[in-house]
C-alpha positions as CSV (number, residue, x, y, z in Angstrom):
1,X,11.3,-2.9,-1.7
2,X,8.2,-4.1,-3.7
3,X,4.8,-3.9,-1.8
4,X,2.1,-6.2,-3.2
5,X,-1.3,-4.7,-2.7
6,X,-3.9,-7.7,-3.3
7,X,-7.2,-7.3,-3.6
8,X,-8.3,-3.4,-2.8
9,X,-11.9,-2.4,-2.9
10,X,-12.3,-3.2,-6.3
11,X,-15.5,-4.9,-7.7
12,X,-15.0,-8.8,-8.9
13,X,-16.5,-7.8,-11.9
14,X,-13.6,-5.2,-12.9
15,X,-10.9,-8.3,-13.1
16,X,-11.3,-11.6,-13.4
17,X,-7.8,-12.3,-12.0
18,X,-8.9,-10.2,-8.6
19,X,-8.1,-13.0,-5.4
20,X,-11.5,-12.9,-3.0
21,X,-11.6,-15.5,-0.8
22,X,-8.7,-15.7,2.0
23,X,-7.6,-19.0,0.9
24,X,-7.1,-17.3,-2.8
25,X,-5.7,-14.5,-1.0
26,X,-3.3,-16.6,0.7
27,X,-2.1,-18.3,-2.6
28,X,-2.1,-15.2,-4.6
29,X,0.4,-13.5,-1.7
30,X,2.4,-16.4,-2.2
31,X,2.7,-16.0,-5.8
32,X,3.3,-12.5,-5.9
33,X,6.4,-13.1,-2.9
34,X,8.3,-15.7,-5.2
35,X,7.9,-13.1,-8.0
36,X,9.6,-10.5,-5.3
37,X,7.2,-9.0,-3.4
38,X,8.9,-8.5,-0.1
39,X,5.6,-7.1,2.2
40,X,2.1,-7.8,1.6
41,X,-1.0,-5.3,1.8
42,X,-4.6,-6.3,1.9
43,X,-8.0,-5.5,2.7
44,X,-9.4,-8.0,4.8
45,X,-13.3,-8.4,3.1
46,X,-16.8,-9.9,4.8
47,X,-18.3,-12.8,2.9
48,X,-20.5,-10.4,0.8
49,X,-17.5,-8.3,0.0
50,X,-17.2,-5.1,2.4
51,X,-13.9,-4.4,3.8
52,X,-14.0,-4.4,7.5
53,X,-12.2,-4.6,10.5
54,X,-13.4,-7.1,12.6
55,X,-11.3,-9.7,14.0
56,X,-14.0,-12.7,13.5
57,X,-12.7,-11.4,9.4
58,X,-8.8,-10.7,10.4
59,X,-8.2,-13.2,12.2
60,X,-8.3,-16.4,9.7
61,X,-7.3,-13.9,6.9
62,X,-4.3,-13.5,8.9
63,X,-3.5,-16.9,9.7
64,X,-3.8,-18.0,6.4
65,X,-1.3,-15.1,4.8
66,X,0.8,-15.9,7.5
67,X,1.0,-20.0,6.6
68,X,1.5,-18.7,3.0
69,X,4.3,-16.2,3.1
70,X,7.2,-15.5,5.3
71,X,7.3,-11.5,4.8
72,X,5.9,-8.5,6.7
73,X,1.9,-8.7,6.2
74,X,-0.3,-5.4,6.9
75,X,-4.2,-4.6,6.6
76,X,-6.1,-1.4,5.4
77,X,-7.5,0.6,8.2
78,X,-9.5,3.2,5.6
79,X,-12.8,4.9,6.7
80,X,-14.8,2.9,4.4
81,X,-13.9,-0.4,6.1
82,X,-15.3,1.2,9.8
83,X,-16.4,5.1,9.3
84,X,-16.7,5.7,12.8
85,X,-13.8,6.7,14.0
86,X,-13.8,6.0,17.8
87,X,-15.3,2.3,16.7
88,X,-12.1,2.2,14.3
89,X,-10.3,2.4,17.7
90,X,-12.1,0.2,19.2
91,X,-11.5,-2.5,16.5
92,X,-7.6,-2.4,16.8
93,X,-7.9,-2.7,20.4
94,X,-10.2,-5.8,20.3
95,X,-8.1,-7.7,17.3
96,X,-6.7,-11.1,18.6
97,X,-4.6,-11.2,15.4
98,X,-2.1,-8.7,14.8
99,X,-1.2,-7.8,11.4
100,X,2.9,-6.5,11.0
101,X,1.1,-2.9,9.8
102,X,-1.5,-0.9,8.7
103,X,-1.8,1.7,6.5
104,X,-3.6,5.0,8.2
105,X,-4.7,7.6,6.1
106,X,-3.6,10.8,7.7
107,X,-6.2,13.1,6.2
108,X,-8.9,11.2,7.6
109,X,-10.7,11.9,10.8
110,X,-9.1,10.2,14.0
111,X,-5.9,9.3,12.3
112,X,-4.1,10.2,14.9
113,X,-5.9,8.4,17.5
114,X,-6.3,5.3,14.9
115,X,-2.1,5.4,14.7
116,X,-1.4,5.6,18.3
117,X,-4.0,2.8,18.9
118,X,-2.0,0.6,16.6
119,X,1.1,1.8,17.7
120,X,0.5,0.9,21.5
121,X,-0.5,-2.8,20.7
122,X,3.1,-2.6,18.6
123,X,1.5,-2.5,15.2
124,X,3.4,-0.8,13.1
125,X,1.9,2.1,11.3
126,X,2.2,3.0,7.2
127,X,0.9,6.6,6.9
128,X,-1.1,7.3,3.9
129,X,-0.3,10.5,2.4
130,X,-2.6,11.1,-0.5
131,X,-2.1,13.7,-2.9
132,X,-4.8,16.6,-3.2
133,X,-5.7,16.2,0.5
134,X,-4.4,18.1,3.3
135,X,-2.2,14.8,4.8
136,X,1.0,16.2,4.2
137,X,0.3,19.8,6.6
138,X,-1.3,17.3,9.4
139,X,1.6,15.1,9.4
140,X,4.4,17.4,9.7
141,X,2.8,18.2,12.7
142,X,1.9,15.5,14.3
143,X,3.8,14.1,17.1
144,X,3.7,10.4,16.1
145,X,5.7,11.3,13.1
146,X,9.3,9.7,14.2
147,X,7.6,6.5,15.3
148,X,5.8,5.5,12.1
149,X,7.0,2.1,10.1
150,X,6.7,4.2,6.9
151,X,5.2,7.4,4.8
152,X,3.0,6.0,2.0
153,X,3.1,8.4,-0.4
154,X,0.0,7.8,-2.7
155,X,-0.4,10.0,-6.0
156,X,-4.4,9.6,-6.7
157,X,-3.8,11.8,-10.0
158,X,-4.8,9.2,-12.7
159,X,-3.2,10.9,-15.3
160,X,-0.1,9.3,-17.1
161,X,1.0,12.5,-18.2
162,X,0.6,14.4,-14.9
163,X,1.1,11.5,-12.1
164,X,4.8,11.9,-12.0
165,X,4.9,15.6,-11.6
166,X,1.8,15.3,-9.1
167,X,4.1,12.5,-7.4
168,X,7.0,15.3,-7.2
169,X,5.2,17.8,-5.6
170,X,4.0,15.6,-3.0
171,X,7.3,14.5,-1.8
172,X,8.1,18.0,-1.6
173,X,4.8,18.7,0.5
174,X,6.7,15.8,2.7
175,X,10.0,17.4,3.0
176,X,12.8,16.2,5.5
177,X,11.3,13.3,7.0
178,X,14.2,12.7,9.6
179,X,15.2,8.9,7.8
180,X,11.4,7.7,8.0
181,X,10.9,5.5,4.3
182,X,8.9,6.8,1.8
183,X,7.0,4.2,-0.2
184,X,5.8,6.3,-3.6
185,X,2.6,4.7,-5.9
186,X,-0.1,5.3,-8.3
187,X,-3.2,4.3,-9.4
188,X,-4.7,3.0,-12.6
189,X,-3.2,5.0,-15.5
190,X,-0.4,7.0,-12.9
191,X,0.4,4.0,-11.8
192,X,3.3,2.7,-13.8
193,X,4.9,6.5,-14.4
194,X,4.7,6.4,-10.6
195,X,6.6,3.5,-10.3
196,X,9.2,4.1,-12.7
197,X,10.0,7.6,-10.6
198,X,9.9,6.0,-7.3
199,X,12.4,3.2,-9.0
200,X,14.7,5.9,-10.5
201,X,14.7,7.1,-7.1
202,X,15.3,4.6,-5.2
203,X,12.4,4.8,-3.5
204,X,10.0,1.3,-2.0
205,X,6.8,1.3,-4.5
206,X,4.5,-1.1,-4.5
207,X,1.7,-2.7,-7.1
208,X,-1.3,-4.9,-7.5
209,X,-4.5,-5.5,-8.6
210,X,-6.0,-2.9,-6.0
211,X,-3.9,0.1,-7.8
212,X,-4.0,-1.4,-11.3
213,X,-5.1,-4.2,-13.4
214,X,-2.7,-3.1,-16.5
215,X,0.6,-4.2,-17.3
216,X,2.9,-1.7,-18.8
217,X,2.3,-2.2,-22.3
218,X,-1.2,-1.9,-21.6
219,X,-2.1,-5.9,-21.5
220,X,-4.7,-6.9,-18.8
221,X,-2.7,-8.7,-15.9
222,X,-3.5,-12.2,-15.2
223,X,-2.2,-11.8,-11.8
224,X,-0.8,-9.7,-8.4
225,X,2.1,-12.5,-9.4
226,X,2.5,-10.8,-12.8
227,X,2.1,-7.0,-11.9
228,X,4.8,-7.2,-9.5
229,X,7.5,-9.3,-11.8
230,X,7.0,-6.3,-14.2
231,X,7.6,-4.2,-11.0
232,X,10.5,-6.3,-10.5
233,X,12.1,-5.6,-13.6
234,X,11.6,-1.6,-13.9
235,X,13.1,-1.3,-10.2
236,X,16.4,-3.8,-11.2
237,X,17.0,-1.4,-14.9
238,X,16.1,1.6,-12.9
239,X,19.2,0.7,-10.4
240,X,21.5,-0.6,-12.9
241,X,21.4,3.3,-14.8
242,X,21.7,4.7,-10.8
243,X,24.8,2.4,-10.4
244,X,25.8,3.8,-13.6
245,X,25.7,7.0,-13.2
246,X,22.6,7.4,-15.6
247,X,20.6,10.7,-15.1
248,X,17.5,10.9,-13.9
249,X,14.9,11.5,-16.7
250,X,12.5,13.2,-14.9
């Protein structure tokens, strides 16, 4: 499964191709579905730009994405958008509009309150594992682990070189997660080694302008639309050498 992450916190000014408004939103998460994207993230944003959290901004963002594609739609819930945690509570509970998911970074403080929030209004719930934080440790303990949509396994090494060992050693911090998905990416330059290893192991990934604005060869993507048909076409190669009994390269 590819993910399509849209729009991210990035600044207008770092990509021209970047989708602000909902209704570009909308039309960019269509784009990036016909070209295989099978679930959509985003981060809904005020009128000056600010991700938030607040219904009056989730609510037509949601409608839109929802008139534009027919797959699984989720929403960032990261501290930046709302650092309070008890008022990042509060905002699930008053959302009129549910998204399919969120993403909940497990590190952060009130996670686990955040996920079970989300979880009781029957949102499901992507937890962020980042690498170099201590998510990993507090999720193997925490009790909401069997009920979570998915693990989201995020490598924040940069590094080409280094991202796909960095990406290794976090799936081991993960261990046996009982049958619960892992989805496996990277960001900027780790990005597309990050990829290719969750591809050659068959793991969901996912790409967009929020992670990177580079296509493989190093060209500046015109598009989400673009990012993931590249996507696209390292996860089919990558499972034609598993059908075939290729080796993993490492």
């Amino acid at each position: 499964m590819i993910q399509v992450c849209l729009n991210g916190t990035r600044d207008p000014a770092e990509s021209g191709a970047l989708p602000l408004s909902p209704r570009a939103l909308a039309a960019a998460a269509a784009e990036a579905v016909a070209a295989g994207a099978a679930d959509v993230h985003v981060h809904p944003k005020t009128p000056c730009g600010s991700d938030s959290m607040s219904p009056r901004v989730l609510d037509p963002l949601l409608g839109g994405l929802r008139g534009a594609v027919d797959v699984p739609v989720g929403v960032t819930t990261g501290a930046w958008a709302e650092p309070d945690p008890l008022r990042r509570v509060e905002r699930v509970r008053s959302w009129s509009v549910l998204p399919d998911h969120a993403s909940v970074n497990w590190h952060e403080e009130g996670a686990e309150e955040l996920a079970a929030a989300l979880l009781a209004r029957g949102v499901g719930v992507e937890a962020g594992i980042w690498s170099g934080t201590d998510g990993a440790r507090l999720f193997a303990r925490s009790p909401l682990r069997p009920r979570v949509l998915r693990v989201h396994a995020e490598v924040t090494d940069r590094d080409p070189e280094s991202a796909p060992a960095t990406a290794r050693a976090l799936l081991g911090e993960l261990g046996d997660l009982g049958g619960v998905p892992v989805l496996l990416h990277g960001e900027e330059g780790g990005a597309w080694p990050v990829l290719r290893l969750a591809a050659r192991l068959g793991l969901d990934t996912r790409v967009g302008l929020e992670d990177v604005l580079l296509l493989p060869d190093g060209r500046p993507a015109g598009s989400n639309a673009e990012l993931v048909e590249a996507a696209a076409r390292l996860v089919e190669a990558a499972g034609r050498r598993r059908g075939g009994g290729g080796a993993d390269p490492g």
